[in-house]
C-alpha positions as CSV (number, residue, x, y, z in Angstrom):
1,X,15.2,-41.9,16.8
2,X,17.6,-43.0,19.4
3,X,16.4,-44.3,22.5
4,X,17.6,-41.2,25.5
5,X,20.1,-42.4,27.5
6,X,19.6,-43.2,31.1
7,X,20.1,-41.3,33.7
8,X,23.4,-42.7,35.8
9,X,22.3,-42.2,39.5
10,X,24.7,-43.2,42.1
11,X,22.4,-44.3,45.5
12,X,24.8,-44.0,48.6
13,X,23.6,-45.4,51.9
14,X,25.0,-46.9,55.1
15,X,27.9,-44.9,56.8
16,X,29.9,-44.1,59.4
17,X,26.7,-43.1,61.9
18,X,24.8,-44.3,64.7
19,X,21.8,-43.7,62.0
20,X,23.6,-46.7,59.8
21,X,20.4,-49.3,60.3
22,X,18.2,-46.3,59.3
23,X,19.8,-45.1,56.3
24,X,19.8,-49.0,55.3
25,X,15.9,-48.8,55.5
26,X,15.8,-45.3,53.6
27,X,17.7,-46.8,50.9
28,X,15.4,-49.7,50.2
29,X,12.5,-47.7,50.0
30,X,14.4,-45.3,47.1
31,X,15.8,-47.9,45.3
32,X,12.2,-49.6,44.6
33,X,11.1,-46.0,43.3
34,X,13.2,-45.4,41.2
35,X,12.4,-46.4,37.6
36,X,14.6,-48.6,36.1
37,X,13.1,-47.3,32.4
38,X,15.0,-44.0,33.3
39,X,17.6,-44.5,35.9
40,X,20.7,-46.8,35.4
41,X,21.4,-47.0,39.2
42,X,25.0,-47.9,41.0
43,X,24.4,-49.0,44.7
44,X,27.1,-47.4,47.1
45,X,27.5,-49.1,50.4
46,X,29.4,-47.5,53.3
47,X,30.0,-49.5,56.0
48,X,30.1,-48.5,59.9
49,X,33.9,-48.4,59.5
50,X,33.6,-45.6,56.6
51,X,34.4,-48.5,53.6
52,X,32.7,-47.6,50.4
53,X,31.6,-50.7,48.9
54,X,30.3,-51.7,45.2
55,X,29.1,-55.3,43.6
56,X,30.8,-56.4,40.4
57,X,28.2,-59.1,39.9
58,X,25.8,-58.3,37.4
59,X,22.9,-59.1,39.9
60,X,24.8,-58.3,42.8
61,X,22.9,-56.3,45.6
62,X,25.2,-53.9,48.0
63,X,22.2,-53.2,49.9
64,X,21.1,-56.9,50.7
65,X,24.7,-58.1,51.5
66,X,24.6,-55.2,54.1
67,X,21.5,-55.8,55.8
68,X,23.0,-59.8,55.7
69,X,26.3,-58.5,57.4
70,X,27.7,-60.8,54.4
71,X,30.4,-58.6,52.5
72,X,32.5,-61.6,50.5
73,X,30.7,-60.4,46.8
74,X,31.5,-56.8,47.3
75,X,34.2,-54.8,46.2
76,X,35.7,-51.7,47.5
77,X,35.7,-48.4,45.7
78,X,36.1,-44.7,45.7
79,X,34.9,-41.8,44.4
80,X,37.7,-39.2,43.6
81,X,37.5,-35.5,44.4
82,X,38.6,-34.6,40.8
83,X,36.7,-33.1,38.2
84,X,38.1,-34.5,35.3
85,X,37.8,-38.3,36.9
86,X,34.8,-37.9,38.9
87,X,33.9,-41.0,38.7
88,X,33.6,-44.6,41.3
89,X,36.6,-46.6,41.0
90,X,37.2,-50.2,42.4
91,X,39.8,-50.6,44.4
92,X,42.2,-53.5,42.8
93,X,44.8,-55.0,45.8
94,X,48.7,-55.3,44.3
95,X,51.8,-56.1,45.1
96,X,52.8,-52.3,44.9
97,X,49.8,-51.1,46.9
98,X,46.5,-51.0,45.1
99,X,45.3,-50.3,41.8
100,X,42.3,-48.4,40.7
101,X,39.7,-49.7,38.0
102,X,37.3,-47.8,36.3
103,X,33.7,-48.7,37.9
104,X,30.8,-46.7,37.0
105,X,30.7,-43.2,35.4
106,X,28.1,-40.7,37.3
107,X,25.5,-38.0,36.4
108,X,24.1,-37.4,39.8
109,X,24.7,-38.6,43.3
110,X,21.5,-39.3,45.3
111,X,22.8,-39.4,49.1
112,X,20.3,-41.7,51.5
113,X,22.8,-41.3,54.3
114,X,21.0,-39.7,57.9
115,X,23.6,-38.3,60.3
116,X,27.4,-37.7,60.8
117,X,29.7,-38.4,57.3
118,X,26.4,-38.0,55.5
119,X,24.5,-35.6,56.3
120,X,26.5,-33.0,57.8
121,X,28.6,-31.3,54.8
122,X,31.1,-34.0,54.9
123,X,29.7,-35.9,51.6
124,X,28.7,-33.1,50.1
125,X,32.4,-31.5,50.0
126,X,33.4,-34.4,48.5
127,X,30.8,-33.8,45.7
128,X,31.5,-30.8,45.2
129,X,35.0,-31.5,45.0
130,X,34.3,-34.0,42.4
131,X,31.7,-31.6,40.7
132,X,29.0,-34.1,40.6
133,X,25.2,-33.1,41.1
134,X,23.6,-34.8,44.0
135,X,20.3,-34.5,45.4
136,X,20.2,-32.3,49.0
137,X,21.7,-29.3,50.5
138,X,25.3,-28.3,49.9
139,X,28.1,-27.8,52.3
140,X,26.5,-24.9,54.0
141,X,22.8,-26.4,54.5
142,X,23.8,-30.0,55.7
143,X,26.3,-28.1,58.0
144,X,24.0,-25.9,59.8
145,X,21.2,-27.7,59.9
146,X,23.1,-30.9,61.6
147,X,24.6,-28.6,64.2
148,X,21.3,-28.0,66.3
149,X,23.1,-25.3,68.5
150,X,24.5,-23.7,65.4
151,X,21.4,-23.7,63.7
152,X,19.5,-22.4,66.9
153,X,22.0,-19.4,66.7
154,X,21.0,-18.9,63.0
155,X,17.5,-19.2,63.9
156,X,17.3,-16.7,66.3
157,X,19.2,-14.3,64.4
158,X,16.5,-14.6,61.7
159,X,13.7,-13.8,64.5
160,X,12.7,-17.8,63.8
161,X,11.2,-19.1,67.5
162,X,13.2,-21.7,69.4
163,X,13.3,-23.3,72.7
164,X,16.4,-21.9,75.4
165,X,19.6,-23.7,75.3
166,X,23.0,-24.1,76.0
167,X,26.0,-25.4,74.8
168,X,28.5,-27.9,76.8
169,X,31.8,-29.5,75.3
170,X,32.8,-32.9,76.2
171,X,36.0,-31.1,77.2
172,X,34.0,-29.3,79.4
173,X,32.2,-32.4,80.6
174,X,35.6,-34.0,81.6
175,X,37.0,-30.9,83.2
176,X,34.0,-29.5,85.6
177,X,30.6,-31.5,85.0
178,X,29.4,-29.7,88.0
179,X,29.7,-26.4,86.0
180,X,27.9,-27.4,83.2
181,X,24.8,-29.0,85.4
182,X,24.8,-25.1,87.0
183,X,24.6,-23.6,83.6
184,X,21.9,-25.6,82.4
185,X,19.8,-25.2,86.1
186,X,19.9,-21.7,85.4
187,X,18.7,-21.4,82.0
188,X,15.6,-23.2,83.0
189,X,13.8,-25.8,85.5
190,X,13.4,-29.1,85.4
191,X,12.7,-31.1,82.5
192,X,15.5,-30.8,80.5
193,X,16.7,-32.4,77.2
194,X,20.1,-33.5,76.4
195,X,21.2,-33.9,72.9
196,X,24.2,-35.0,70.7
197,X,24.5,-31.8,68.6
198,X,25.5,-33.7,65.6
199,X,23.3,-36.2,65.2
200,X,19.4,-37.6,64.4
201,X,17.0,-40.4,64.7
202,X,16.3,-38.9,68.4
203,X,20.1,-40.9,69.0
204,X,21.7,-39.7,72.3
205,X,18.6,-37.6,73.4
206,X,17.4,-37.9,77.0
207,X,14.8,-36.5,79.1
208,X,16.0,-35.1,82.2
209,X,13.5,-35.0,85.3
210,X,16.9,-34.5,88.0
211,X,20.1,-34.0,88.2
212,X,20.5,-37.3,88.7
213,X,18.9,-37.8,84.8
214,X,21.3,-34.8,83.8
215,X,24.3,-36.0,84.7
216,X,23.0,-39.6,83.1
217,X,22.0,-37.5,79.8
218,X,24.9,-35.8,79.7
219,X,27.5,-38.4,79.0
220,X,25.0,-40.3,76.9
221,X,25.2,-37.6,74.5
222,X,28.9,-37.3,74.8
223,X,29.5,-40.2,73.7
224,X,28.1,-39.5,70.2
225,X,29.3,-36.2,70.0
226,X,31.7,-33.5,71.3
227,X,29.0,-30.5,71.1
228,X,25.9,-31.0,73.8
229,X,23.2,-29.4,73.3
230,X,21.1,-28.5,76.5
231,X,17.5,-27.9,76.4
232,X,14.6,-26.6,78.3
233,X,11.5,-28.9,77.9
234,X,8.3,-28.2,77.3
235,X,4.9,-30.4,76.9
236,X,4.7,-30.0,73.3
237,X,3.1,-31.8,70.4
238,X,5.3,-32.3,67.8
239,X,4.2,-31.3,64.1
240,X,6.2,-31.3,61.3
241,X,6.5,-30.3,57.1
242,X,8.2,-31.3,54.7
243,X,10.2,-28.9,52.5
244,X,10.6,-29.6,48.2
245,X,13.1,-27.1,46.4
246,X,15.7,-25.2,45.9
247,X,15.5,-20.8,45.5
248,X,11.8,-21.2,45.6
249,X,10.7,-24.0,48.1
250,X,7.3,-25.2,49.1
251,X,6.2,-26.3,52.2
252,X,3.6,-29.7,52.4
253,X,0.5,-29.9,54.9
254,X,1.5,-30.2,58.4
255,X,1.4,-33.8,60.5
256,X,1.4,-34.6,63.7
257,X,3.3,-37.4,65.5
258,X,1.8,-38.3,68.6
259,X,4.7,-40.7,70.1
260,X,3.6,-43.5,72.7
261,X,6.2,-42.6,75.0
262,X,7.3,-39.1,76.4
263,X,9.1,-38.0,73.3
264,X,9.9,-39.9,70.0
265,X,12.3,-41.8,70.5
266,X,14.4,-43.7,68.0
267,X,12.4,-47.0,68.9
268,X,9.1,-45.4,68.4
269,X,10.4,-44.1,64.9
270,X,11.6,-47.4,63.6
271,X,10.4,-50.3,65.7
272,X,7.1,-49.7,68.1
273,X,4.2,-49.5,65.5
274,X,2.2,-47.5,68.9
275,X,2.8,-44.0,68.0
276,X,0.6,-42.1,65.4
277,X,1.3,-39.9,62.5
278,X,-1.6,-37.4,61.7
279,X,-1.8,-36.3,58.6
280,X,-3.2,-33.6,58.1
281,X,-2.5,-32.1,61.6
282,X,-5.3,-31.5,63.6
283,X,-4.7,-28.0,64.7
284,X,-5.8,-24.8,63.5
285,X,-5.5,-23.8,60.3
286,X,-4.1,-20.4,61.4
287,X,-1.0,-22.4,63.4
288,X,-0.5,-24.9,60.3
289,X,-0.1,-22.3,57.8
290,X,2.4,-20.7,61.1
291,X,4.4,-23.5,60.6
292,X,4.5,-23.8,56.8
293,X,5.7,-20.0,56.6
294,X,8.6,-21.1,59.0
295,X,9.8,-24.1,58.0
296,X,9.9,-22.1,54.3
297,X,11.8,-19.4,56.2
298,X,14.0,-21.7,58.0
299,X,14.6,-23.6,55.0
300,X,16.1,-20.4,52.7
301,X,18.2,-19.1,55.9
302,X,20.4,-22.2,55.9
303,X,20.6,-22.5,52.2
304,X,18.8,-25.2,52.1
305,X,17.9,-27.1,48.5
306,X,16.4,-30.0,47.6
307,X,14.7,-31.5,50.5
308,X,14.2,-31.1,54.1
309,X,11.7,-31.9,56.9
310,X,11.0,-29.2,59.7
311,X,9.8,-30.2,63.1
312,X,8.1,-28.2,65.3
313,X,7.4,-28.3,69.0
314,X,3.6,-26.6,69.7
315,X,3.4,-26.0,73.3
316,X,0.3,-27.1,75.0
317,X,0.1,-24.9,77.6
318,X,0.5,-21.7,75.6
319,X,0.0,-22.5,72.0
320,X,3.7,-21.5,71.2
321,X,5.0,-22.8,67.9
322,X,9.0,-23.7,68.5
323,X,11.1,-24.9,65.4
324,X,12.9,-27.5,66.9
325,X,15.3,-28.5,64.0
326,X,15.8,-29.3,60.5
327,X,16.3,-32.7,58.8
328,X,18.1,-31.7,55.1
329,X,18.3,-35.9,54.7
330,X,15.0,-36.6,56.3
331,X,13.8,-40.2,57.1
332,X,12.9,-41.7,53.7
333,X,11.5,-45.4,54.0
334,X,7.9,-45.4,52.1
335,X,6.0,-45.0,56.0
336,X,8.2,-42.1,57.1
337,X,6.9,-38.5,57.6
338,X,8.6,-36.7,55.0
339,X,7.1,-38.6,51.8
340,X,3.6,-39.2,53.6
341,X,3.1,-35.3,53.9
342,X,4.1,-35.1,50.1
343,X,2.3,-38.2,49.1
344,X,-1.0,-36.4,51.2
345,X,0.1,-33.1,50.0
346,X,-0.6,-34.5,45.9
347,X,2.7,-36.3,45.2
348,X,3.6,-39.8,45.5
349,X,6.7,-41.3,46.1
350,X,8.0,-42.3,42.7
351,X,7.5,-38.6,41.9
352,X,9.0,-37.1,44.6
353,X,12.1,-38.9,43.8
354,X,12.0,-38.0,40.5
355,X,12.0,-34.1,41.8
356,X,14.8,-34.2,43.8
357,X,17.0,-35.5,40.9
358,X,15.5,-32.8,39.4
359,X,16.2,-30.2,41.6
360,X,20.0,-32.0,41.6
361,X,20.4,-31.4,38.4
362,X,19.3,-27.5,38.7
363,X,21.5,-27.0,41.3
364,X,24.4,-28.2,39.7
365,X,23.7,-26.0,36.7
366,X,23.0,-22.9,38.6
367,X,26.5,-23.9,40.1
368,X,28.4,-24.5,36.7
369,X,27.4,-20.3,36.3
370,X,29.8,-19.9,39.0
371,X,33.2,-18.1,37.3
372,X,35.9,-20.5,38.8
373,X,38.7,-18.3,37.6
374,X,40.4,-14.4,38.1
375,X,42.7,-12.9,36.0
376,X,43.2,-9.3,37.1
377,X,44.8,-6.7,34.8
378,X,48.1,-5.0,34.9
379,X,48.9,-1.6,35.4
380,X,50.2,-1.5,31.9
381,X,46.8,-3.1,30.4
382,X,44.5,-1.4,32.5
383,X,46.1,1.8,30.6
């Protein structure tokens, strides 16, 4: 009997983000798991300028030579948004402009890219474009779900809890600042948040004591961002789930992340070892399996499939459970959140990665059901 063929996955990390570092650290963590007995495994490398990048060297390593800042061994390359040659080219310099060269052939894309040009619909067109299965939400999911004033509006027109906010655009920023700080003073006291609406990692985001802070907060997140999210704080502990599947997710035990500082913050995520995850929780059981029910909820709402990672905001004061937002390309190195809650919840990381080509692979052929074509009748055959 012949041996099965591998599985060709395509691994794309890096990007066009102010999440690049992170998505490096992601990708290291996925490559390890998966197994090279079943996966034949292309590494994708997009740099902070949006260059896709390949090795042609046998043992060449995109993902080292990015972390290095060394580029010399790699090649460019692009994936085209054609069926029939869905597949990663390398991009050949000539004297008439550049010629493409067959690279790798794919069978599913497995994105590791957090944040704008990754994980906000932008790949995922492409994919779709292409008709290639990838692992993660489509067009829709990554969409909403990066958005957090969108999503908020989705939210709370599925009755799903959220904190007050409002919306500024840099525009508006530029035009009347003064108009904006009003707006946001009247939806709710002192502290505020201020967030890039299109972004993750906690980038951007500021806690606002003042005006003074406001104004500060405000143009830091403008300048990752045209949409600014504006946020009434609360003292809240922040619990989160991870999210496996695509029509029929399930939710993992709830953790806690108890940050060192007043919220967590991109350092405290990815380099101050001082904050805690808890895992399981420590809450009642009643406001855990309140949280699992939501995240689910939130989770089919946006369309979401594959993988996500709800966090939650659980006010001290009150016991009110907030959703605070969705992460459909969660933080995925080996000590993040989303695999710990799976890995405590019964499935290890090897495993889980294993799923979510899985679920890639379903989604793709629940897709392929989809009739691309219409061919109405005439009058004269319809008689």
């Amino acid at each position: 009997m012949a041996d099965t063929p591998k599985l060709r996955v395509g691994v794309i990390f890096g990007g066009r983000s102010g999440e690049h570092a992170v998505s490096l650290m992601s990708a290291r963590s996925v490559l390890a798991a998966l197994n090279p007995e079943k996966y034949a495994v292309t590494q994708i490398g997009i740099t902070r300028a949006g260059g896709w990048l390949v090795s042609t060297a046998p043992e060449g390593d995109v993902l080292e030579a990015m972390l290095d800042g060394n580029f010399a061994g790699l090649a460019q390359a692009a994936l085209l948004p054609d069926p029939a040659q869905a597949d990663l080219y390398v991009i050949k310099p000539s004297e008439t402009g550049a010629l493409l060269s067959l690279f790798a052939r794919l069978d599913v894309v497995f994105p590791v890219l957090h944040g704008t040009f990754g994980e906000d619909g932008s790949l995922q067109g492409l994919l779709e474009l292409a008709d290639l299965a990838y692992v993660g939400s489509g067009v829709l999911g990554s969409a909403l779900a990066m958005d957090k004033a969108a999503f908020k509006d989705v939210m709370r027109a599925n009755g799903i809890p959220v904190l007050e906010s409002v919306l500024a655009l840099r525009s508006e920023l530029h035009a009347d600042i003064q108009s904006v700080i009003s707006r946001a003073e009247a939806m709710a006291a002192y502290p505020l948040f201020t967030k890039p609406a299109n972004l993750g990692s906690s980038v951007g985001i500021t806690k606002c004591r003042s005006r003074g802070d406001l104004l500060e907060g405000l143009m830091e997140a403008a300048s990752y961002d045209r949409r600014i999210l504006i946020e009434r704080g609360i003292s809240g502990r922040e619990i989160e789930v991870s999210v496996l599947g695509n029509d029929d997710p399930q939710a993992s035990i709830a953790g806690e992340v108890v940050p060192f500082g007043d919220f967590y913050t991109y350092e405290s995520k990815y380099h101050d070892d001082r904050s805690e995850l808890l895992i399981p929780a420590p809450i009642p059981a009643e406001v855990a399996e309140r949280a699992r029910e939501l995240a689910v909820r939130a989770y089919k709402a946006i369309d979401g499939a594959g993988l996500a990672r709800a966090d939650f905001l659980l006010d001290k004061a009150t016991g009110d459970l907030y959703l605070n937002e969705i992460n459909t390309i969660p933080g995925f190195t080996r000590i993040s959140m989303y695999p710990k809650l799976w890995e405590a919840s019964g499935i290890t990381y090897p495993v889980l990665c294993d799923r979510l080509v899985e679920l890639a692979l379903q989604r793709k052929a629940d897709r392929d059901q989809t009739v691309r074509e219409y061919h109405p009748q005439t009058e004269l055959e319809r008689t």
